[in-house]
N, C-alpha and C positions, 0 to 999 in steps of 0.2 A: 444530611447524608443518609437517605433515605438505605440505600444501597446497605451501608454501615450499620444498619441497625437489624435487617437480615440476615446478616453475616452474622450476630453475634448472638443473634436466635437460634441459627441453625448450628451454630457450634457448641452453646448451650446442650441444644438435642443431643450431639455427637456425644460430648462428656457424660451426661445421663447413661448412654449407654455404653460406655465404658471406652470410646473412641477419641484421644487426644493426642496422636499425632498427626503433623499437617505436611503433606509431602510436599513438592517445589511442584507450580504448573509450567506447563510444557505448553506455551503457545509460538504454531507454525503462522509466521506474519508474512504477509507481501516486504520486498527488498525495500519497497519505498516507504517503509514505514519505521524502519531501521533505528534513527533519532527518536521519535516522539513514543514508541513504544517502550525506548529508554528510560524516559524518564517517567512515562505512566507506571511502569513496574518500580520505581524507587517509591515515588509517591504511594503507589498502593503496599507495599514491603512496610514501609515510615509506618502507615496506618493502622495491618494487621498482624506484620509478624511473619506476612506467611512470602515467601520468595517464589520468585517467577523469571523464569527462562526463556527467552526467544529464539526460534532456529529463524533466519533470515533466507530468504530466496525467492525467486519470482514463483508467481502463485500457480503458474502451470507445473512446476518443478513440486513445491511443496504440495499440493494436491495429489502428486501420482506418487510421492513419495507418502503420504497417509494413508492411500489406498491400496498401496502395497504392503503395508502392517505400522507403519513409524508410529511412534508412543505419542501423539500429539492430542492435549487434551480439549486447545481451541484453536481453530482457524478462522485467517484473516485474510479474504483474498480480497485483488482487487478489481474482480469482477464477476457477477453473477454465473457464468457458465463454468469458471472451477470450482467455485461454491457446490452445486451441483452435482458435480461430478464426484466431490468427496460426497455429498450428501446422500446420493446413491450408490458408492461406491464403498462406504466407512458406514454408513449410518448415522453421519449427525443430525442433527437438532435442527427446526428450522432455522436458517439465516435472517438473521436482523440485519438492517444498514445504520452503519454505525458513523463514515464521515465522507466531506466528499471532497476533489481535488477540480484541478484544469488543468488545462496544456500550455505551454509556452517553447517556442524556437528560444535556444540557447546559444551563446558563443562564448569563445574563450577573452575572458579578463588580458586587456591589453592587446586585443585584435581590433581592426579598425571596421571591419563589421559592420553594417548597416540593414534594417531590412525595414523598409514602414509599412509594407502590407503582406501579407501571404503569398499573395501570389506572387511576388520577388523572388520567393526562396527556389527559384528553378533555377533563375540567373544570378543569382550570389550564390549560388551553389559551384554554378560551375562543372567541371568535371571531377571534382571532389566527390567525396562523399557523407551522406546523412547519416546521424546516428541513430539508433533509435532504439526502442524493444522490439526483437523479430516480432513483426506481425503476426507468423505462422501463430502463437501461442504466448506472449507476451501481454498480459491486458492493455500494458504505454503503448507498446506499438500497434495496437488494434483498435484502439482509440484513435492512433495517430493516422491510419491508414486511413481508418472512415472519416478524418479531418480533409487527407489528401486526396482520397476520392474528392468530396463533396466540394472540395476547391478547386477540380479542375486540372490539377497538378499531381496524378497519382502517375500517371502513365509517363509523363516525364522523369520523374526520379526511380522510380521502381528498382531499374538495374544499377541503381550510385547511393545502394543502401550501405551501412555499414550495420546490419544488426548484433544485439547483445540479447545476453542471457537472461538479464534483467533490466528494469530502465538505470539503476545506479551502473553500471558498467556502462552503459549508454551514454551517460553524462563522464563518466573518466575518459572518456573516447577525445572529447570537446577539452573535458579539462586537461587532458596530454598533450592536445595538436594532433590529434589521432585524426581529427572530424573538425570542420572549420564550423560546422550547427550541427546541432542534434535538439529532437521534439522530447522533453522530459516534465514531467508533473511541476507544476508550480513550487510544489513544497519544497522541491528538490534543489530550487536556485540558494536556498543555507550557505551551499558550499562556494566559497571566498573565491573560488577558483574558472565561476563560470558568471555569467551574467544572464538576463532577460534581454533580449531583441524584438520579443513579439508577442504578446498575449490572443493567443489560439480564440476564436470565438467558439463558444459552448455549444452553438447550434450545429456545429459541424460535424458532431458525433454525439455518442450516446452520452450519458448523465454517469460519469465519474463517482461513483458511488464502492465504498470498502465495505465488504459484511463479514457479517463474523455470526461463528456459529459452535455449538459444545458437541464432546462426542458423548455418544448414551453411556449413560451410567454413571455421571461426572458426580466427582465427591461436593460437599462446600465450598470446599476452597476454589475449587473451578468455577461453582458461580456467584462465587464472590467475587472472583475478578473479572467476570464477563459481567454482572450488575455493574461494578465498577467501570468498566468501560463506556457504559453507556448513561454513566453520571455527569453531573454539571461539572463535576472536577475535572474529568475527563476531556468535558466539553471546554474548559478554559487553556487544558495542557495542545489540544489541535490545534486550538487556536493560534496559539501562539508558535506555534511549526509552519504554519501557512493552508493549514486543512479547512475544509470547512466544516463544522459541529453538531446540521441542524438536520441530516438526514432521518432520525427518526421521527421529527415532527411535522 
């Protein structure tokens, strides 16, 4: 626990100089990260003592709300261009890639649903509607877009979108009967209430990659849990959410 052993050097430091309380961190995560940043902050809490807060939302949302003043001491988006724009906007740190995901068409648990290639989903679509994260600004749905471009199948569905705020409202759409599919991150099928239909191919858009980055002037305990983060510990807790772990190597 290499991470572990910095943490308890640099707090060392702090007490020497007469510094020994540890405030709670304030990390703004992408919505789809909801679960596993769950339990990353128990485990890291178990470890050091020091608690950590998540404000949830999609990473366009929590970007313009950071760079509007919000108290956030690490961002987690899930895609490079609102990384970015906090990073010019707020002044953070450079962004590290900390885990990576993929795309899957979803249907609701107990529909009889069918899809075995991609390019189906025009005609099992129907005149229904797709869920998805608004493209305009949503990293799921921009990822999804440049899936549906690059298959040939954007210009057919286009107007029978049903977009959300974030990809987890996206997927409640499917899980209600709101949306007979909806295109949501891998990790996201957890929920008892939707299924996989389709595993999206990776080449059909950009490389799914979450970063994460500190704002200046972060105490310890900030990067203690952002070392944390990008621990093997960490790397076992994604794993086990359906992320994948190896984006810093």
């Amino acid at each position: 626990m290499a991470w572990l052993a910095k943490f308890v050097l640099a707090m060392g430091i702090l007490a020497g100089a007469g510094g020994t309380s540890l405030a709670q961190v304030q990390v703004f995560v992408a919505a789809s990260l909801i679960d596993v940043m769950g339990e990353a902050g128990h485990a890291f809490e178990a470890q050091t003592g020091i608690g950590v807060r998540f404000i949830h939302a999609g990473s366009s949302t929590l970007a313009q709300q950071i760079v509007g003043g919000a108290p956030a001491d690490i961002f987690i988006s899930a895609n490079a261009d609102w990384m970015r724009f906090v990073q010019e906007g707020a002044g953070f740190g450079a962004g590290l890639p900390l885990f990576g995901n993929s795309l899957v068409v979803i249907g609701r648990v107990g529909s009889e649903i069918s899809l075995n290639s991609f390019s189906q989903l025009n005609d099992v679509l129907g005149s229904q509607r797709l869920a998805l994260g608004d493209p305009a600004h949503v990293p799921a749905g921009i990822y999804a877009r440049q899936a549906l471009q690059n298959a040939g199948i954007w210009g057919a569905v286009e107007n029978r979108l049903a977009p959300a705020a974030n990809v987890r409202d996206a997927l409640l759409l499917v899980a209600a009967g709101a949306a007979p599919l909806g295109i949501v991150y891998a990790s996201d099928v957890r929920d008892p209430r939707v299924r996989t239909l389709y595993e999206i191919d990776d080449s059909l858009h950009e490389k799914i990659v979450y970063w994460g980055a500190v704002r200046p002037n972060a105490g310890a305990d900030v990067a203690a849990f952002f070392s944390f983060l990008q621990s093997e510990d960490m790397d076992e807790i994604a794993l086990g959410y359906g992320f994948s772990a190896n984006e810093r190597k």
